[in-house]
C-alpha positions as CSV (number, residue, x, y, z in Angstrom):
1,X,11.9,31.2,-59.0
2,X,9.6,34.1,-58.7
3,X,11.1,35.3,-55.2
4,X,14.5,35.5,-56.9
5,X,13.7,37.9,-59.7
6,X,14.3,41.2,-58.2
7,X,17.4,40.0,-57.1
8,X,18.3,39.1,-60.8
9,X,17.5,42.6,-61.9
10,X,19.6,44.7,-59.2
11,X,22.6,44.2,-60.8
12,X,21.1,45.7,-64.1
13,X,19.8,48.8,-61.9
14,X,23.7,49.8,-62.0
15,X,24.1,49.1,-65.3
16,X,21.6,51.8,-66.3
17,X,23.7,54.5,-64.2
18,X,26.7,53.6,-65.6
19,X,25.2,54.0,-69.6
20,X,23.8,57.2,-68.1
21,X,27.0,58.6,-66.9
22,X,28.8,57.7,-70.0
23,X,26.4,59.2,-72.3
24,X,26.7,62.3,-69.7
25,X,30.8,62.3,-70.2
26,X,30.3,62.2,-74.4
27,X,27.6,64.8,-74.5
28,X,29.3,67.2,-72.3
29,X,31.8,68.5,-75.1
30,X,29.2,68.7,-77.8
31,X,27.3,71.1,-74.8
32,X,30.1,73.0,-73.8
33,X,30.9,73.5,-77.9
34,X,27.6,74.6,-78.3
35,X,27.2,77.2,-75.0
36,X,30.2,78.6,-76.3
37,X,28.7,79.2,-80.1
38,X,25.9,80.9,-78.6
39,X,27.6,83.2,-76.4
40,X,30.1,84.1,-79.0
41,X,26.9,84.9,-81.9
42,X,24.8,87.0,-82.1
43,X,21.3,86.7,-83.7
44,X,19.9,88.8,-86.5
45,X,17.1,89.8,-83.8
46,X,19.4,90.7,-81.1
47,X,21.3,92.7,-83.4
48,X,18.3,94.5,-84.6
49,X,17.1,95.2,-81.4
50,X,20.6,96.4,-80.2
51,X,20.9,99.2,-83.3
52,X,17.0,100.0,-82.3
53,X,18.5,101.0,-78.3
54,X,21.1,102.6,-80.2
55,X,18.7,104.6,-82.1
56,X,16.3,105.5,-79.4
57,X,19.1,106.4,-77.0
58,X,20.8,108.4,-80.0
59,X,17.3,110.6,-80.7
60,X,16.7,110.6,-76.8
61,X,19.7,113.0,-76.4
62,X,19.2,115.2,-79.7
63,X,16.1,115.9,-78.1
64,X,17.3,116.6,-75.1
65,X,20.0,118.9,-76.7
66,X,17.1,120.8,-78.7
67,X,14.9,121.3,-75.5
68,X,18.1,122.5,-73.3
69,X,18.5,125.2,-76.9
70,X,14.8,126.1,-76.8
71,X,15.2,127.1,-73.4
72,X,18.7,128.9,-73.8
73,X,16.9,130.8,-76.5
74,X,14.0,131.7,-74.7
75,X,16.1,133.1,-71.2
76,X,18.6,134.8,-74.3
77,X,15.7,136.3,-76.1
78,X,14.2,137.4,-72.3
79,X,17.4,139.2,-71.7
80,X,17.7,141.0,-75.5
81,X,20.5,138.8,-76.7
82,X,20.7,136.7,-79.7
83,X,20.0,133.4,-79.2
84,X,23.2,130.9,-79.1
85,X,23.6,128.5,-82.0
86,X,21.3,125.6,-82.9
87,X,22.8,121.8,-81.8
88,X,23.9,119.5,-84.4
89,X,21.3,117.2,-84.6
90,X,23.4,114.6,-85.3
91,X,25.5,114.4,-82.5
């Protein structure tokens, strides 16, 4: 009775796949639901990190802009002509 044991049980193997599958077929909605959510949202964090960029980038350029007006100053001044006017800051 021993020897016939494993024989008993391969039919159960497929069984198991079968159950597997099926909880694979139900779950994938739920999944696809949920990648969807995520794309679509947008954490506090990410969104505080995004206005940060924004920031940096923003007082990257006025920087830029004031450097670019020292200099046009300096070559004006060098020539004896008044210097142009001072960027907006905020732009």
């Amino acid at each position: 009775m021993k020897a016939f044991l494993p024989f008993l049980l391969l039919p159960l193997a497929g069984c198991v796949t079968v159950a597997k599958t099926a909880v694979d077929v139900v779950t994938l909605p739920v999944k696809v639901v949920a990648a969807g959510v995520d794309a679509a949202t947008t954490s506090q964090s990410e969104a505080d990190e995004k206005r940060g960029r924004e920031l940096r980038k923003a007082e990257e350029a006025a920087g830029k802009r004031h450097r670019t007006w020292e200099k046009a100053c300096k070559n004006a001044e060098a020539r004896g002509e008044p210097c142009p006017p001072r960027p907006d800051p905020r732009n």
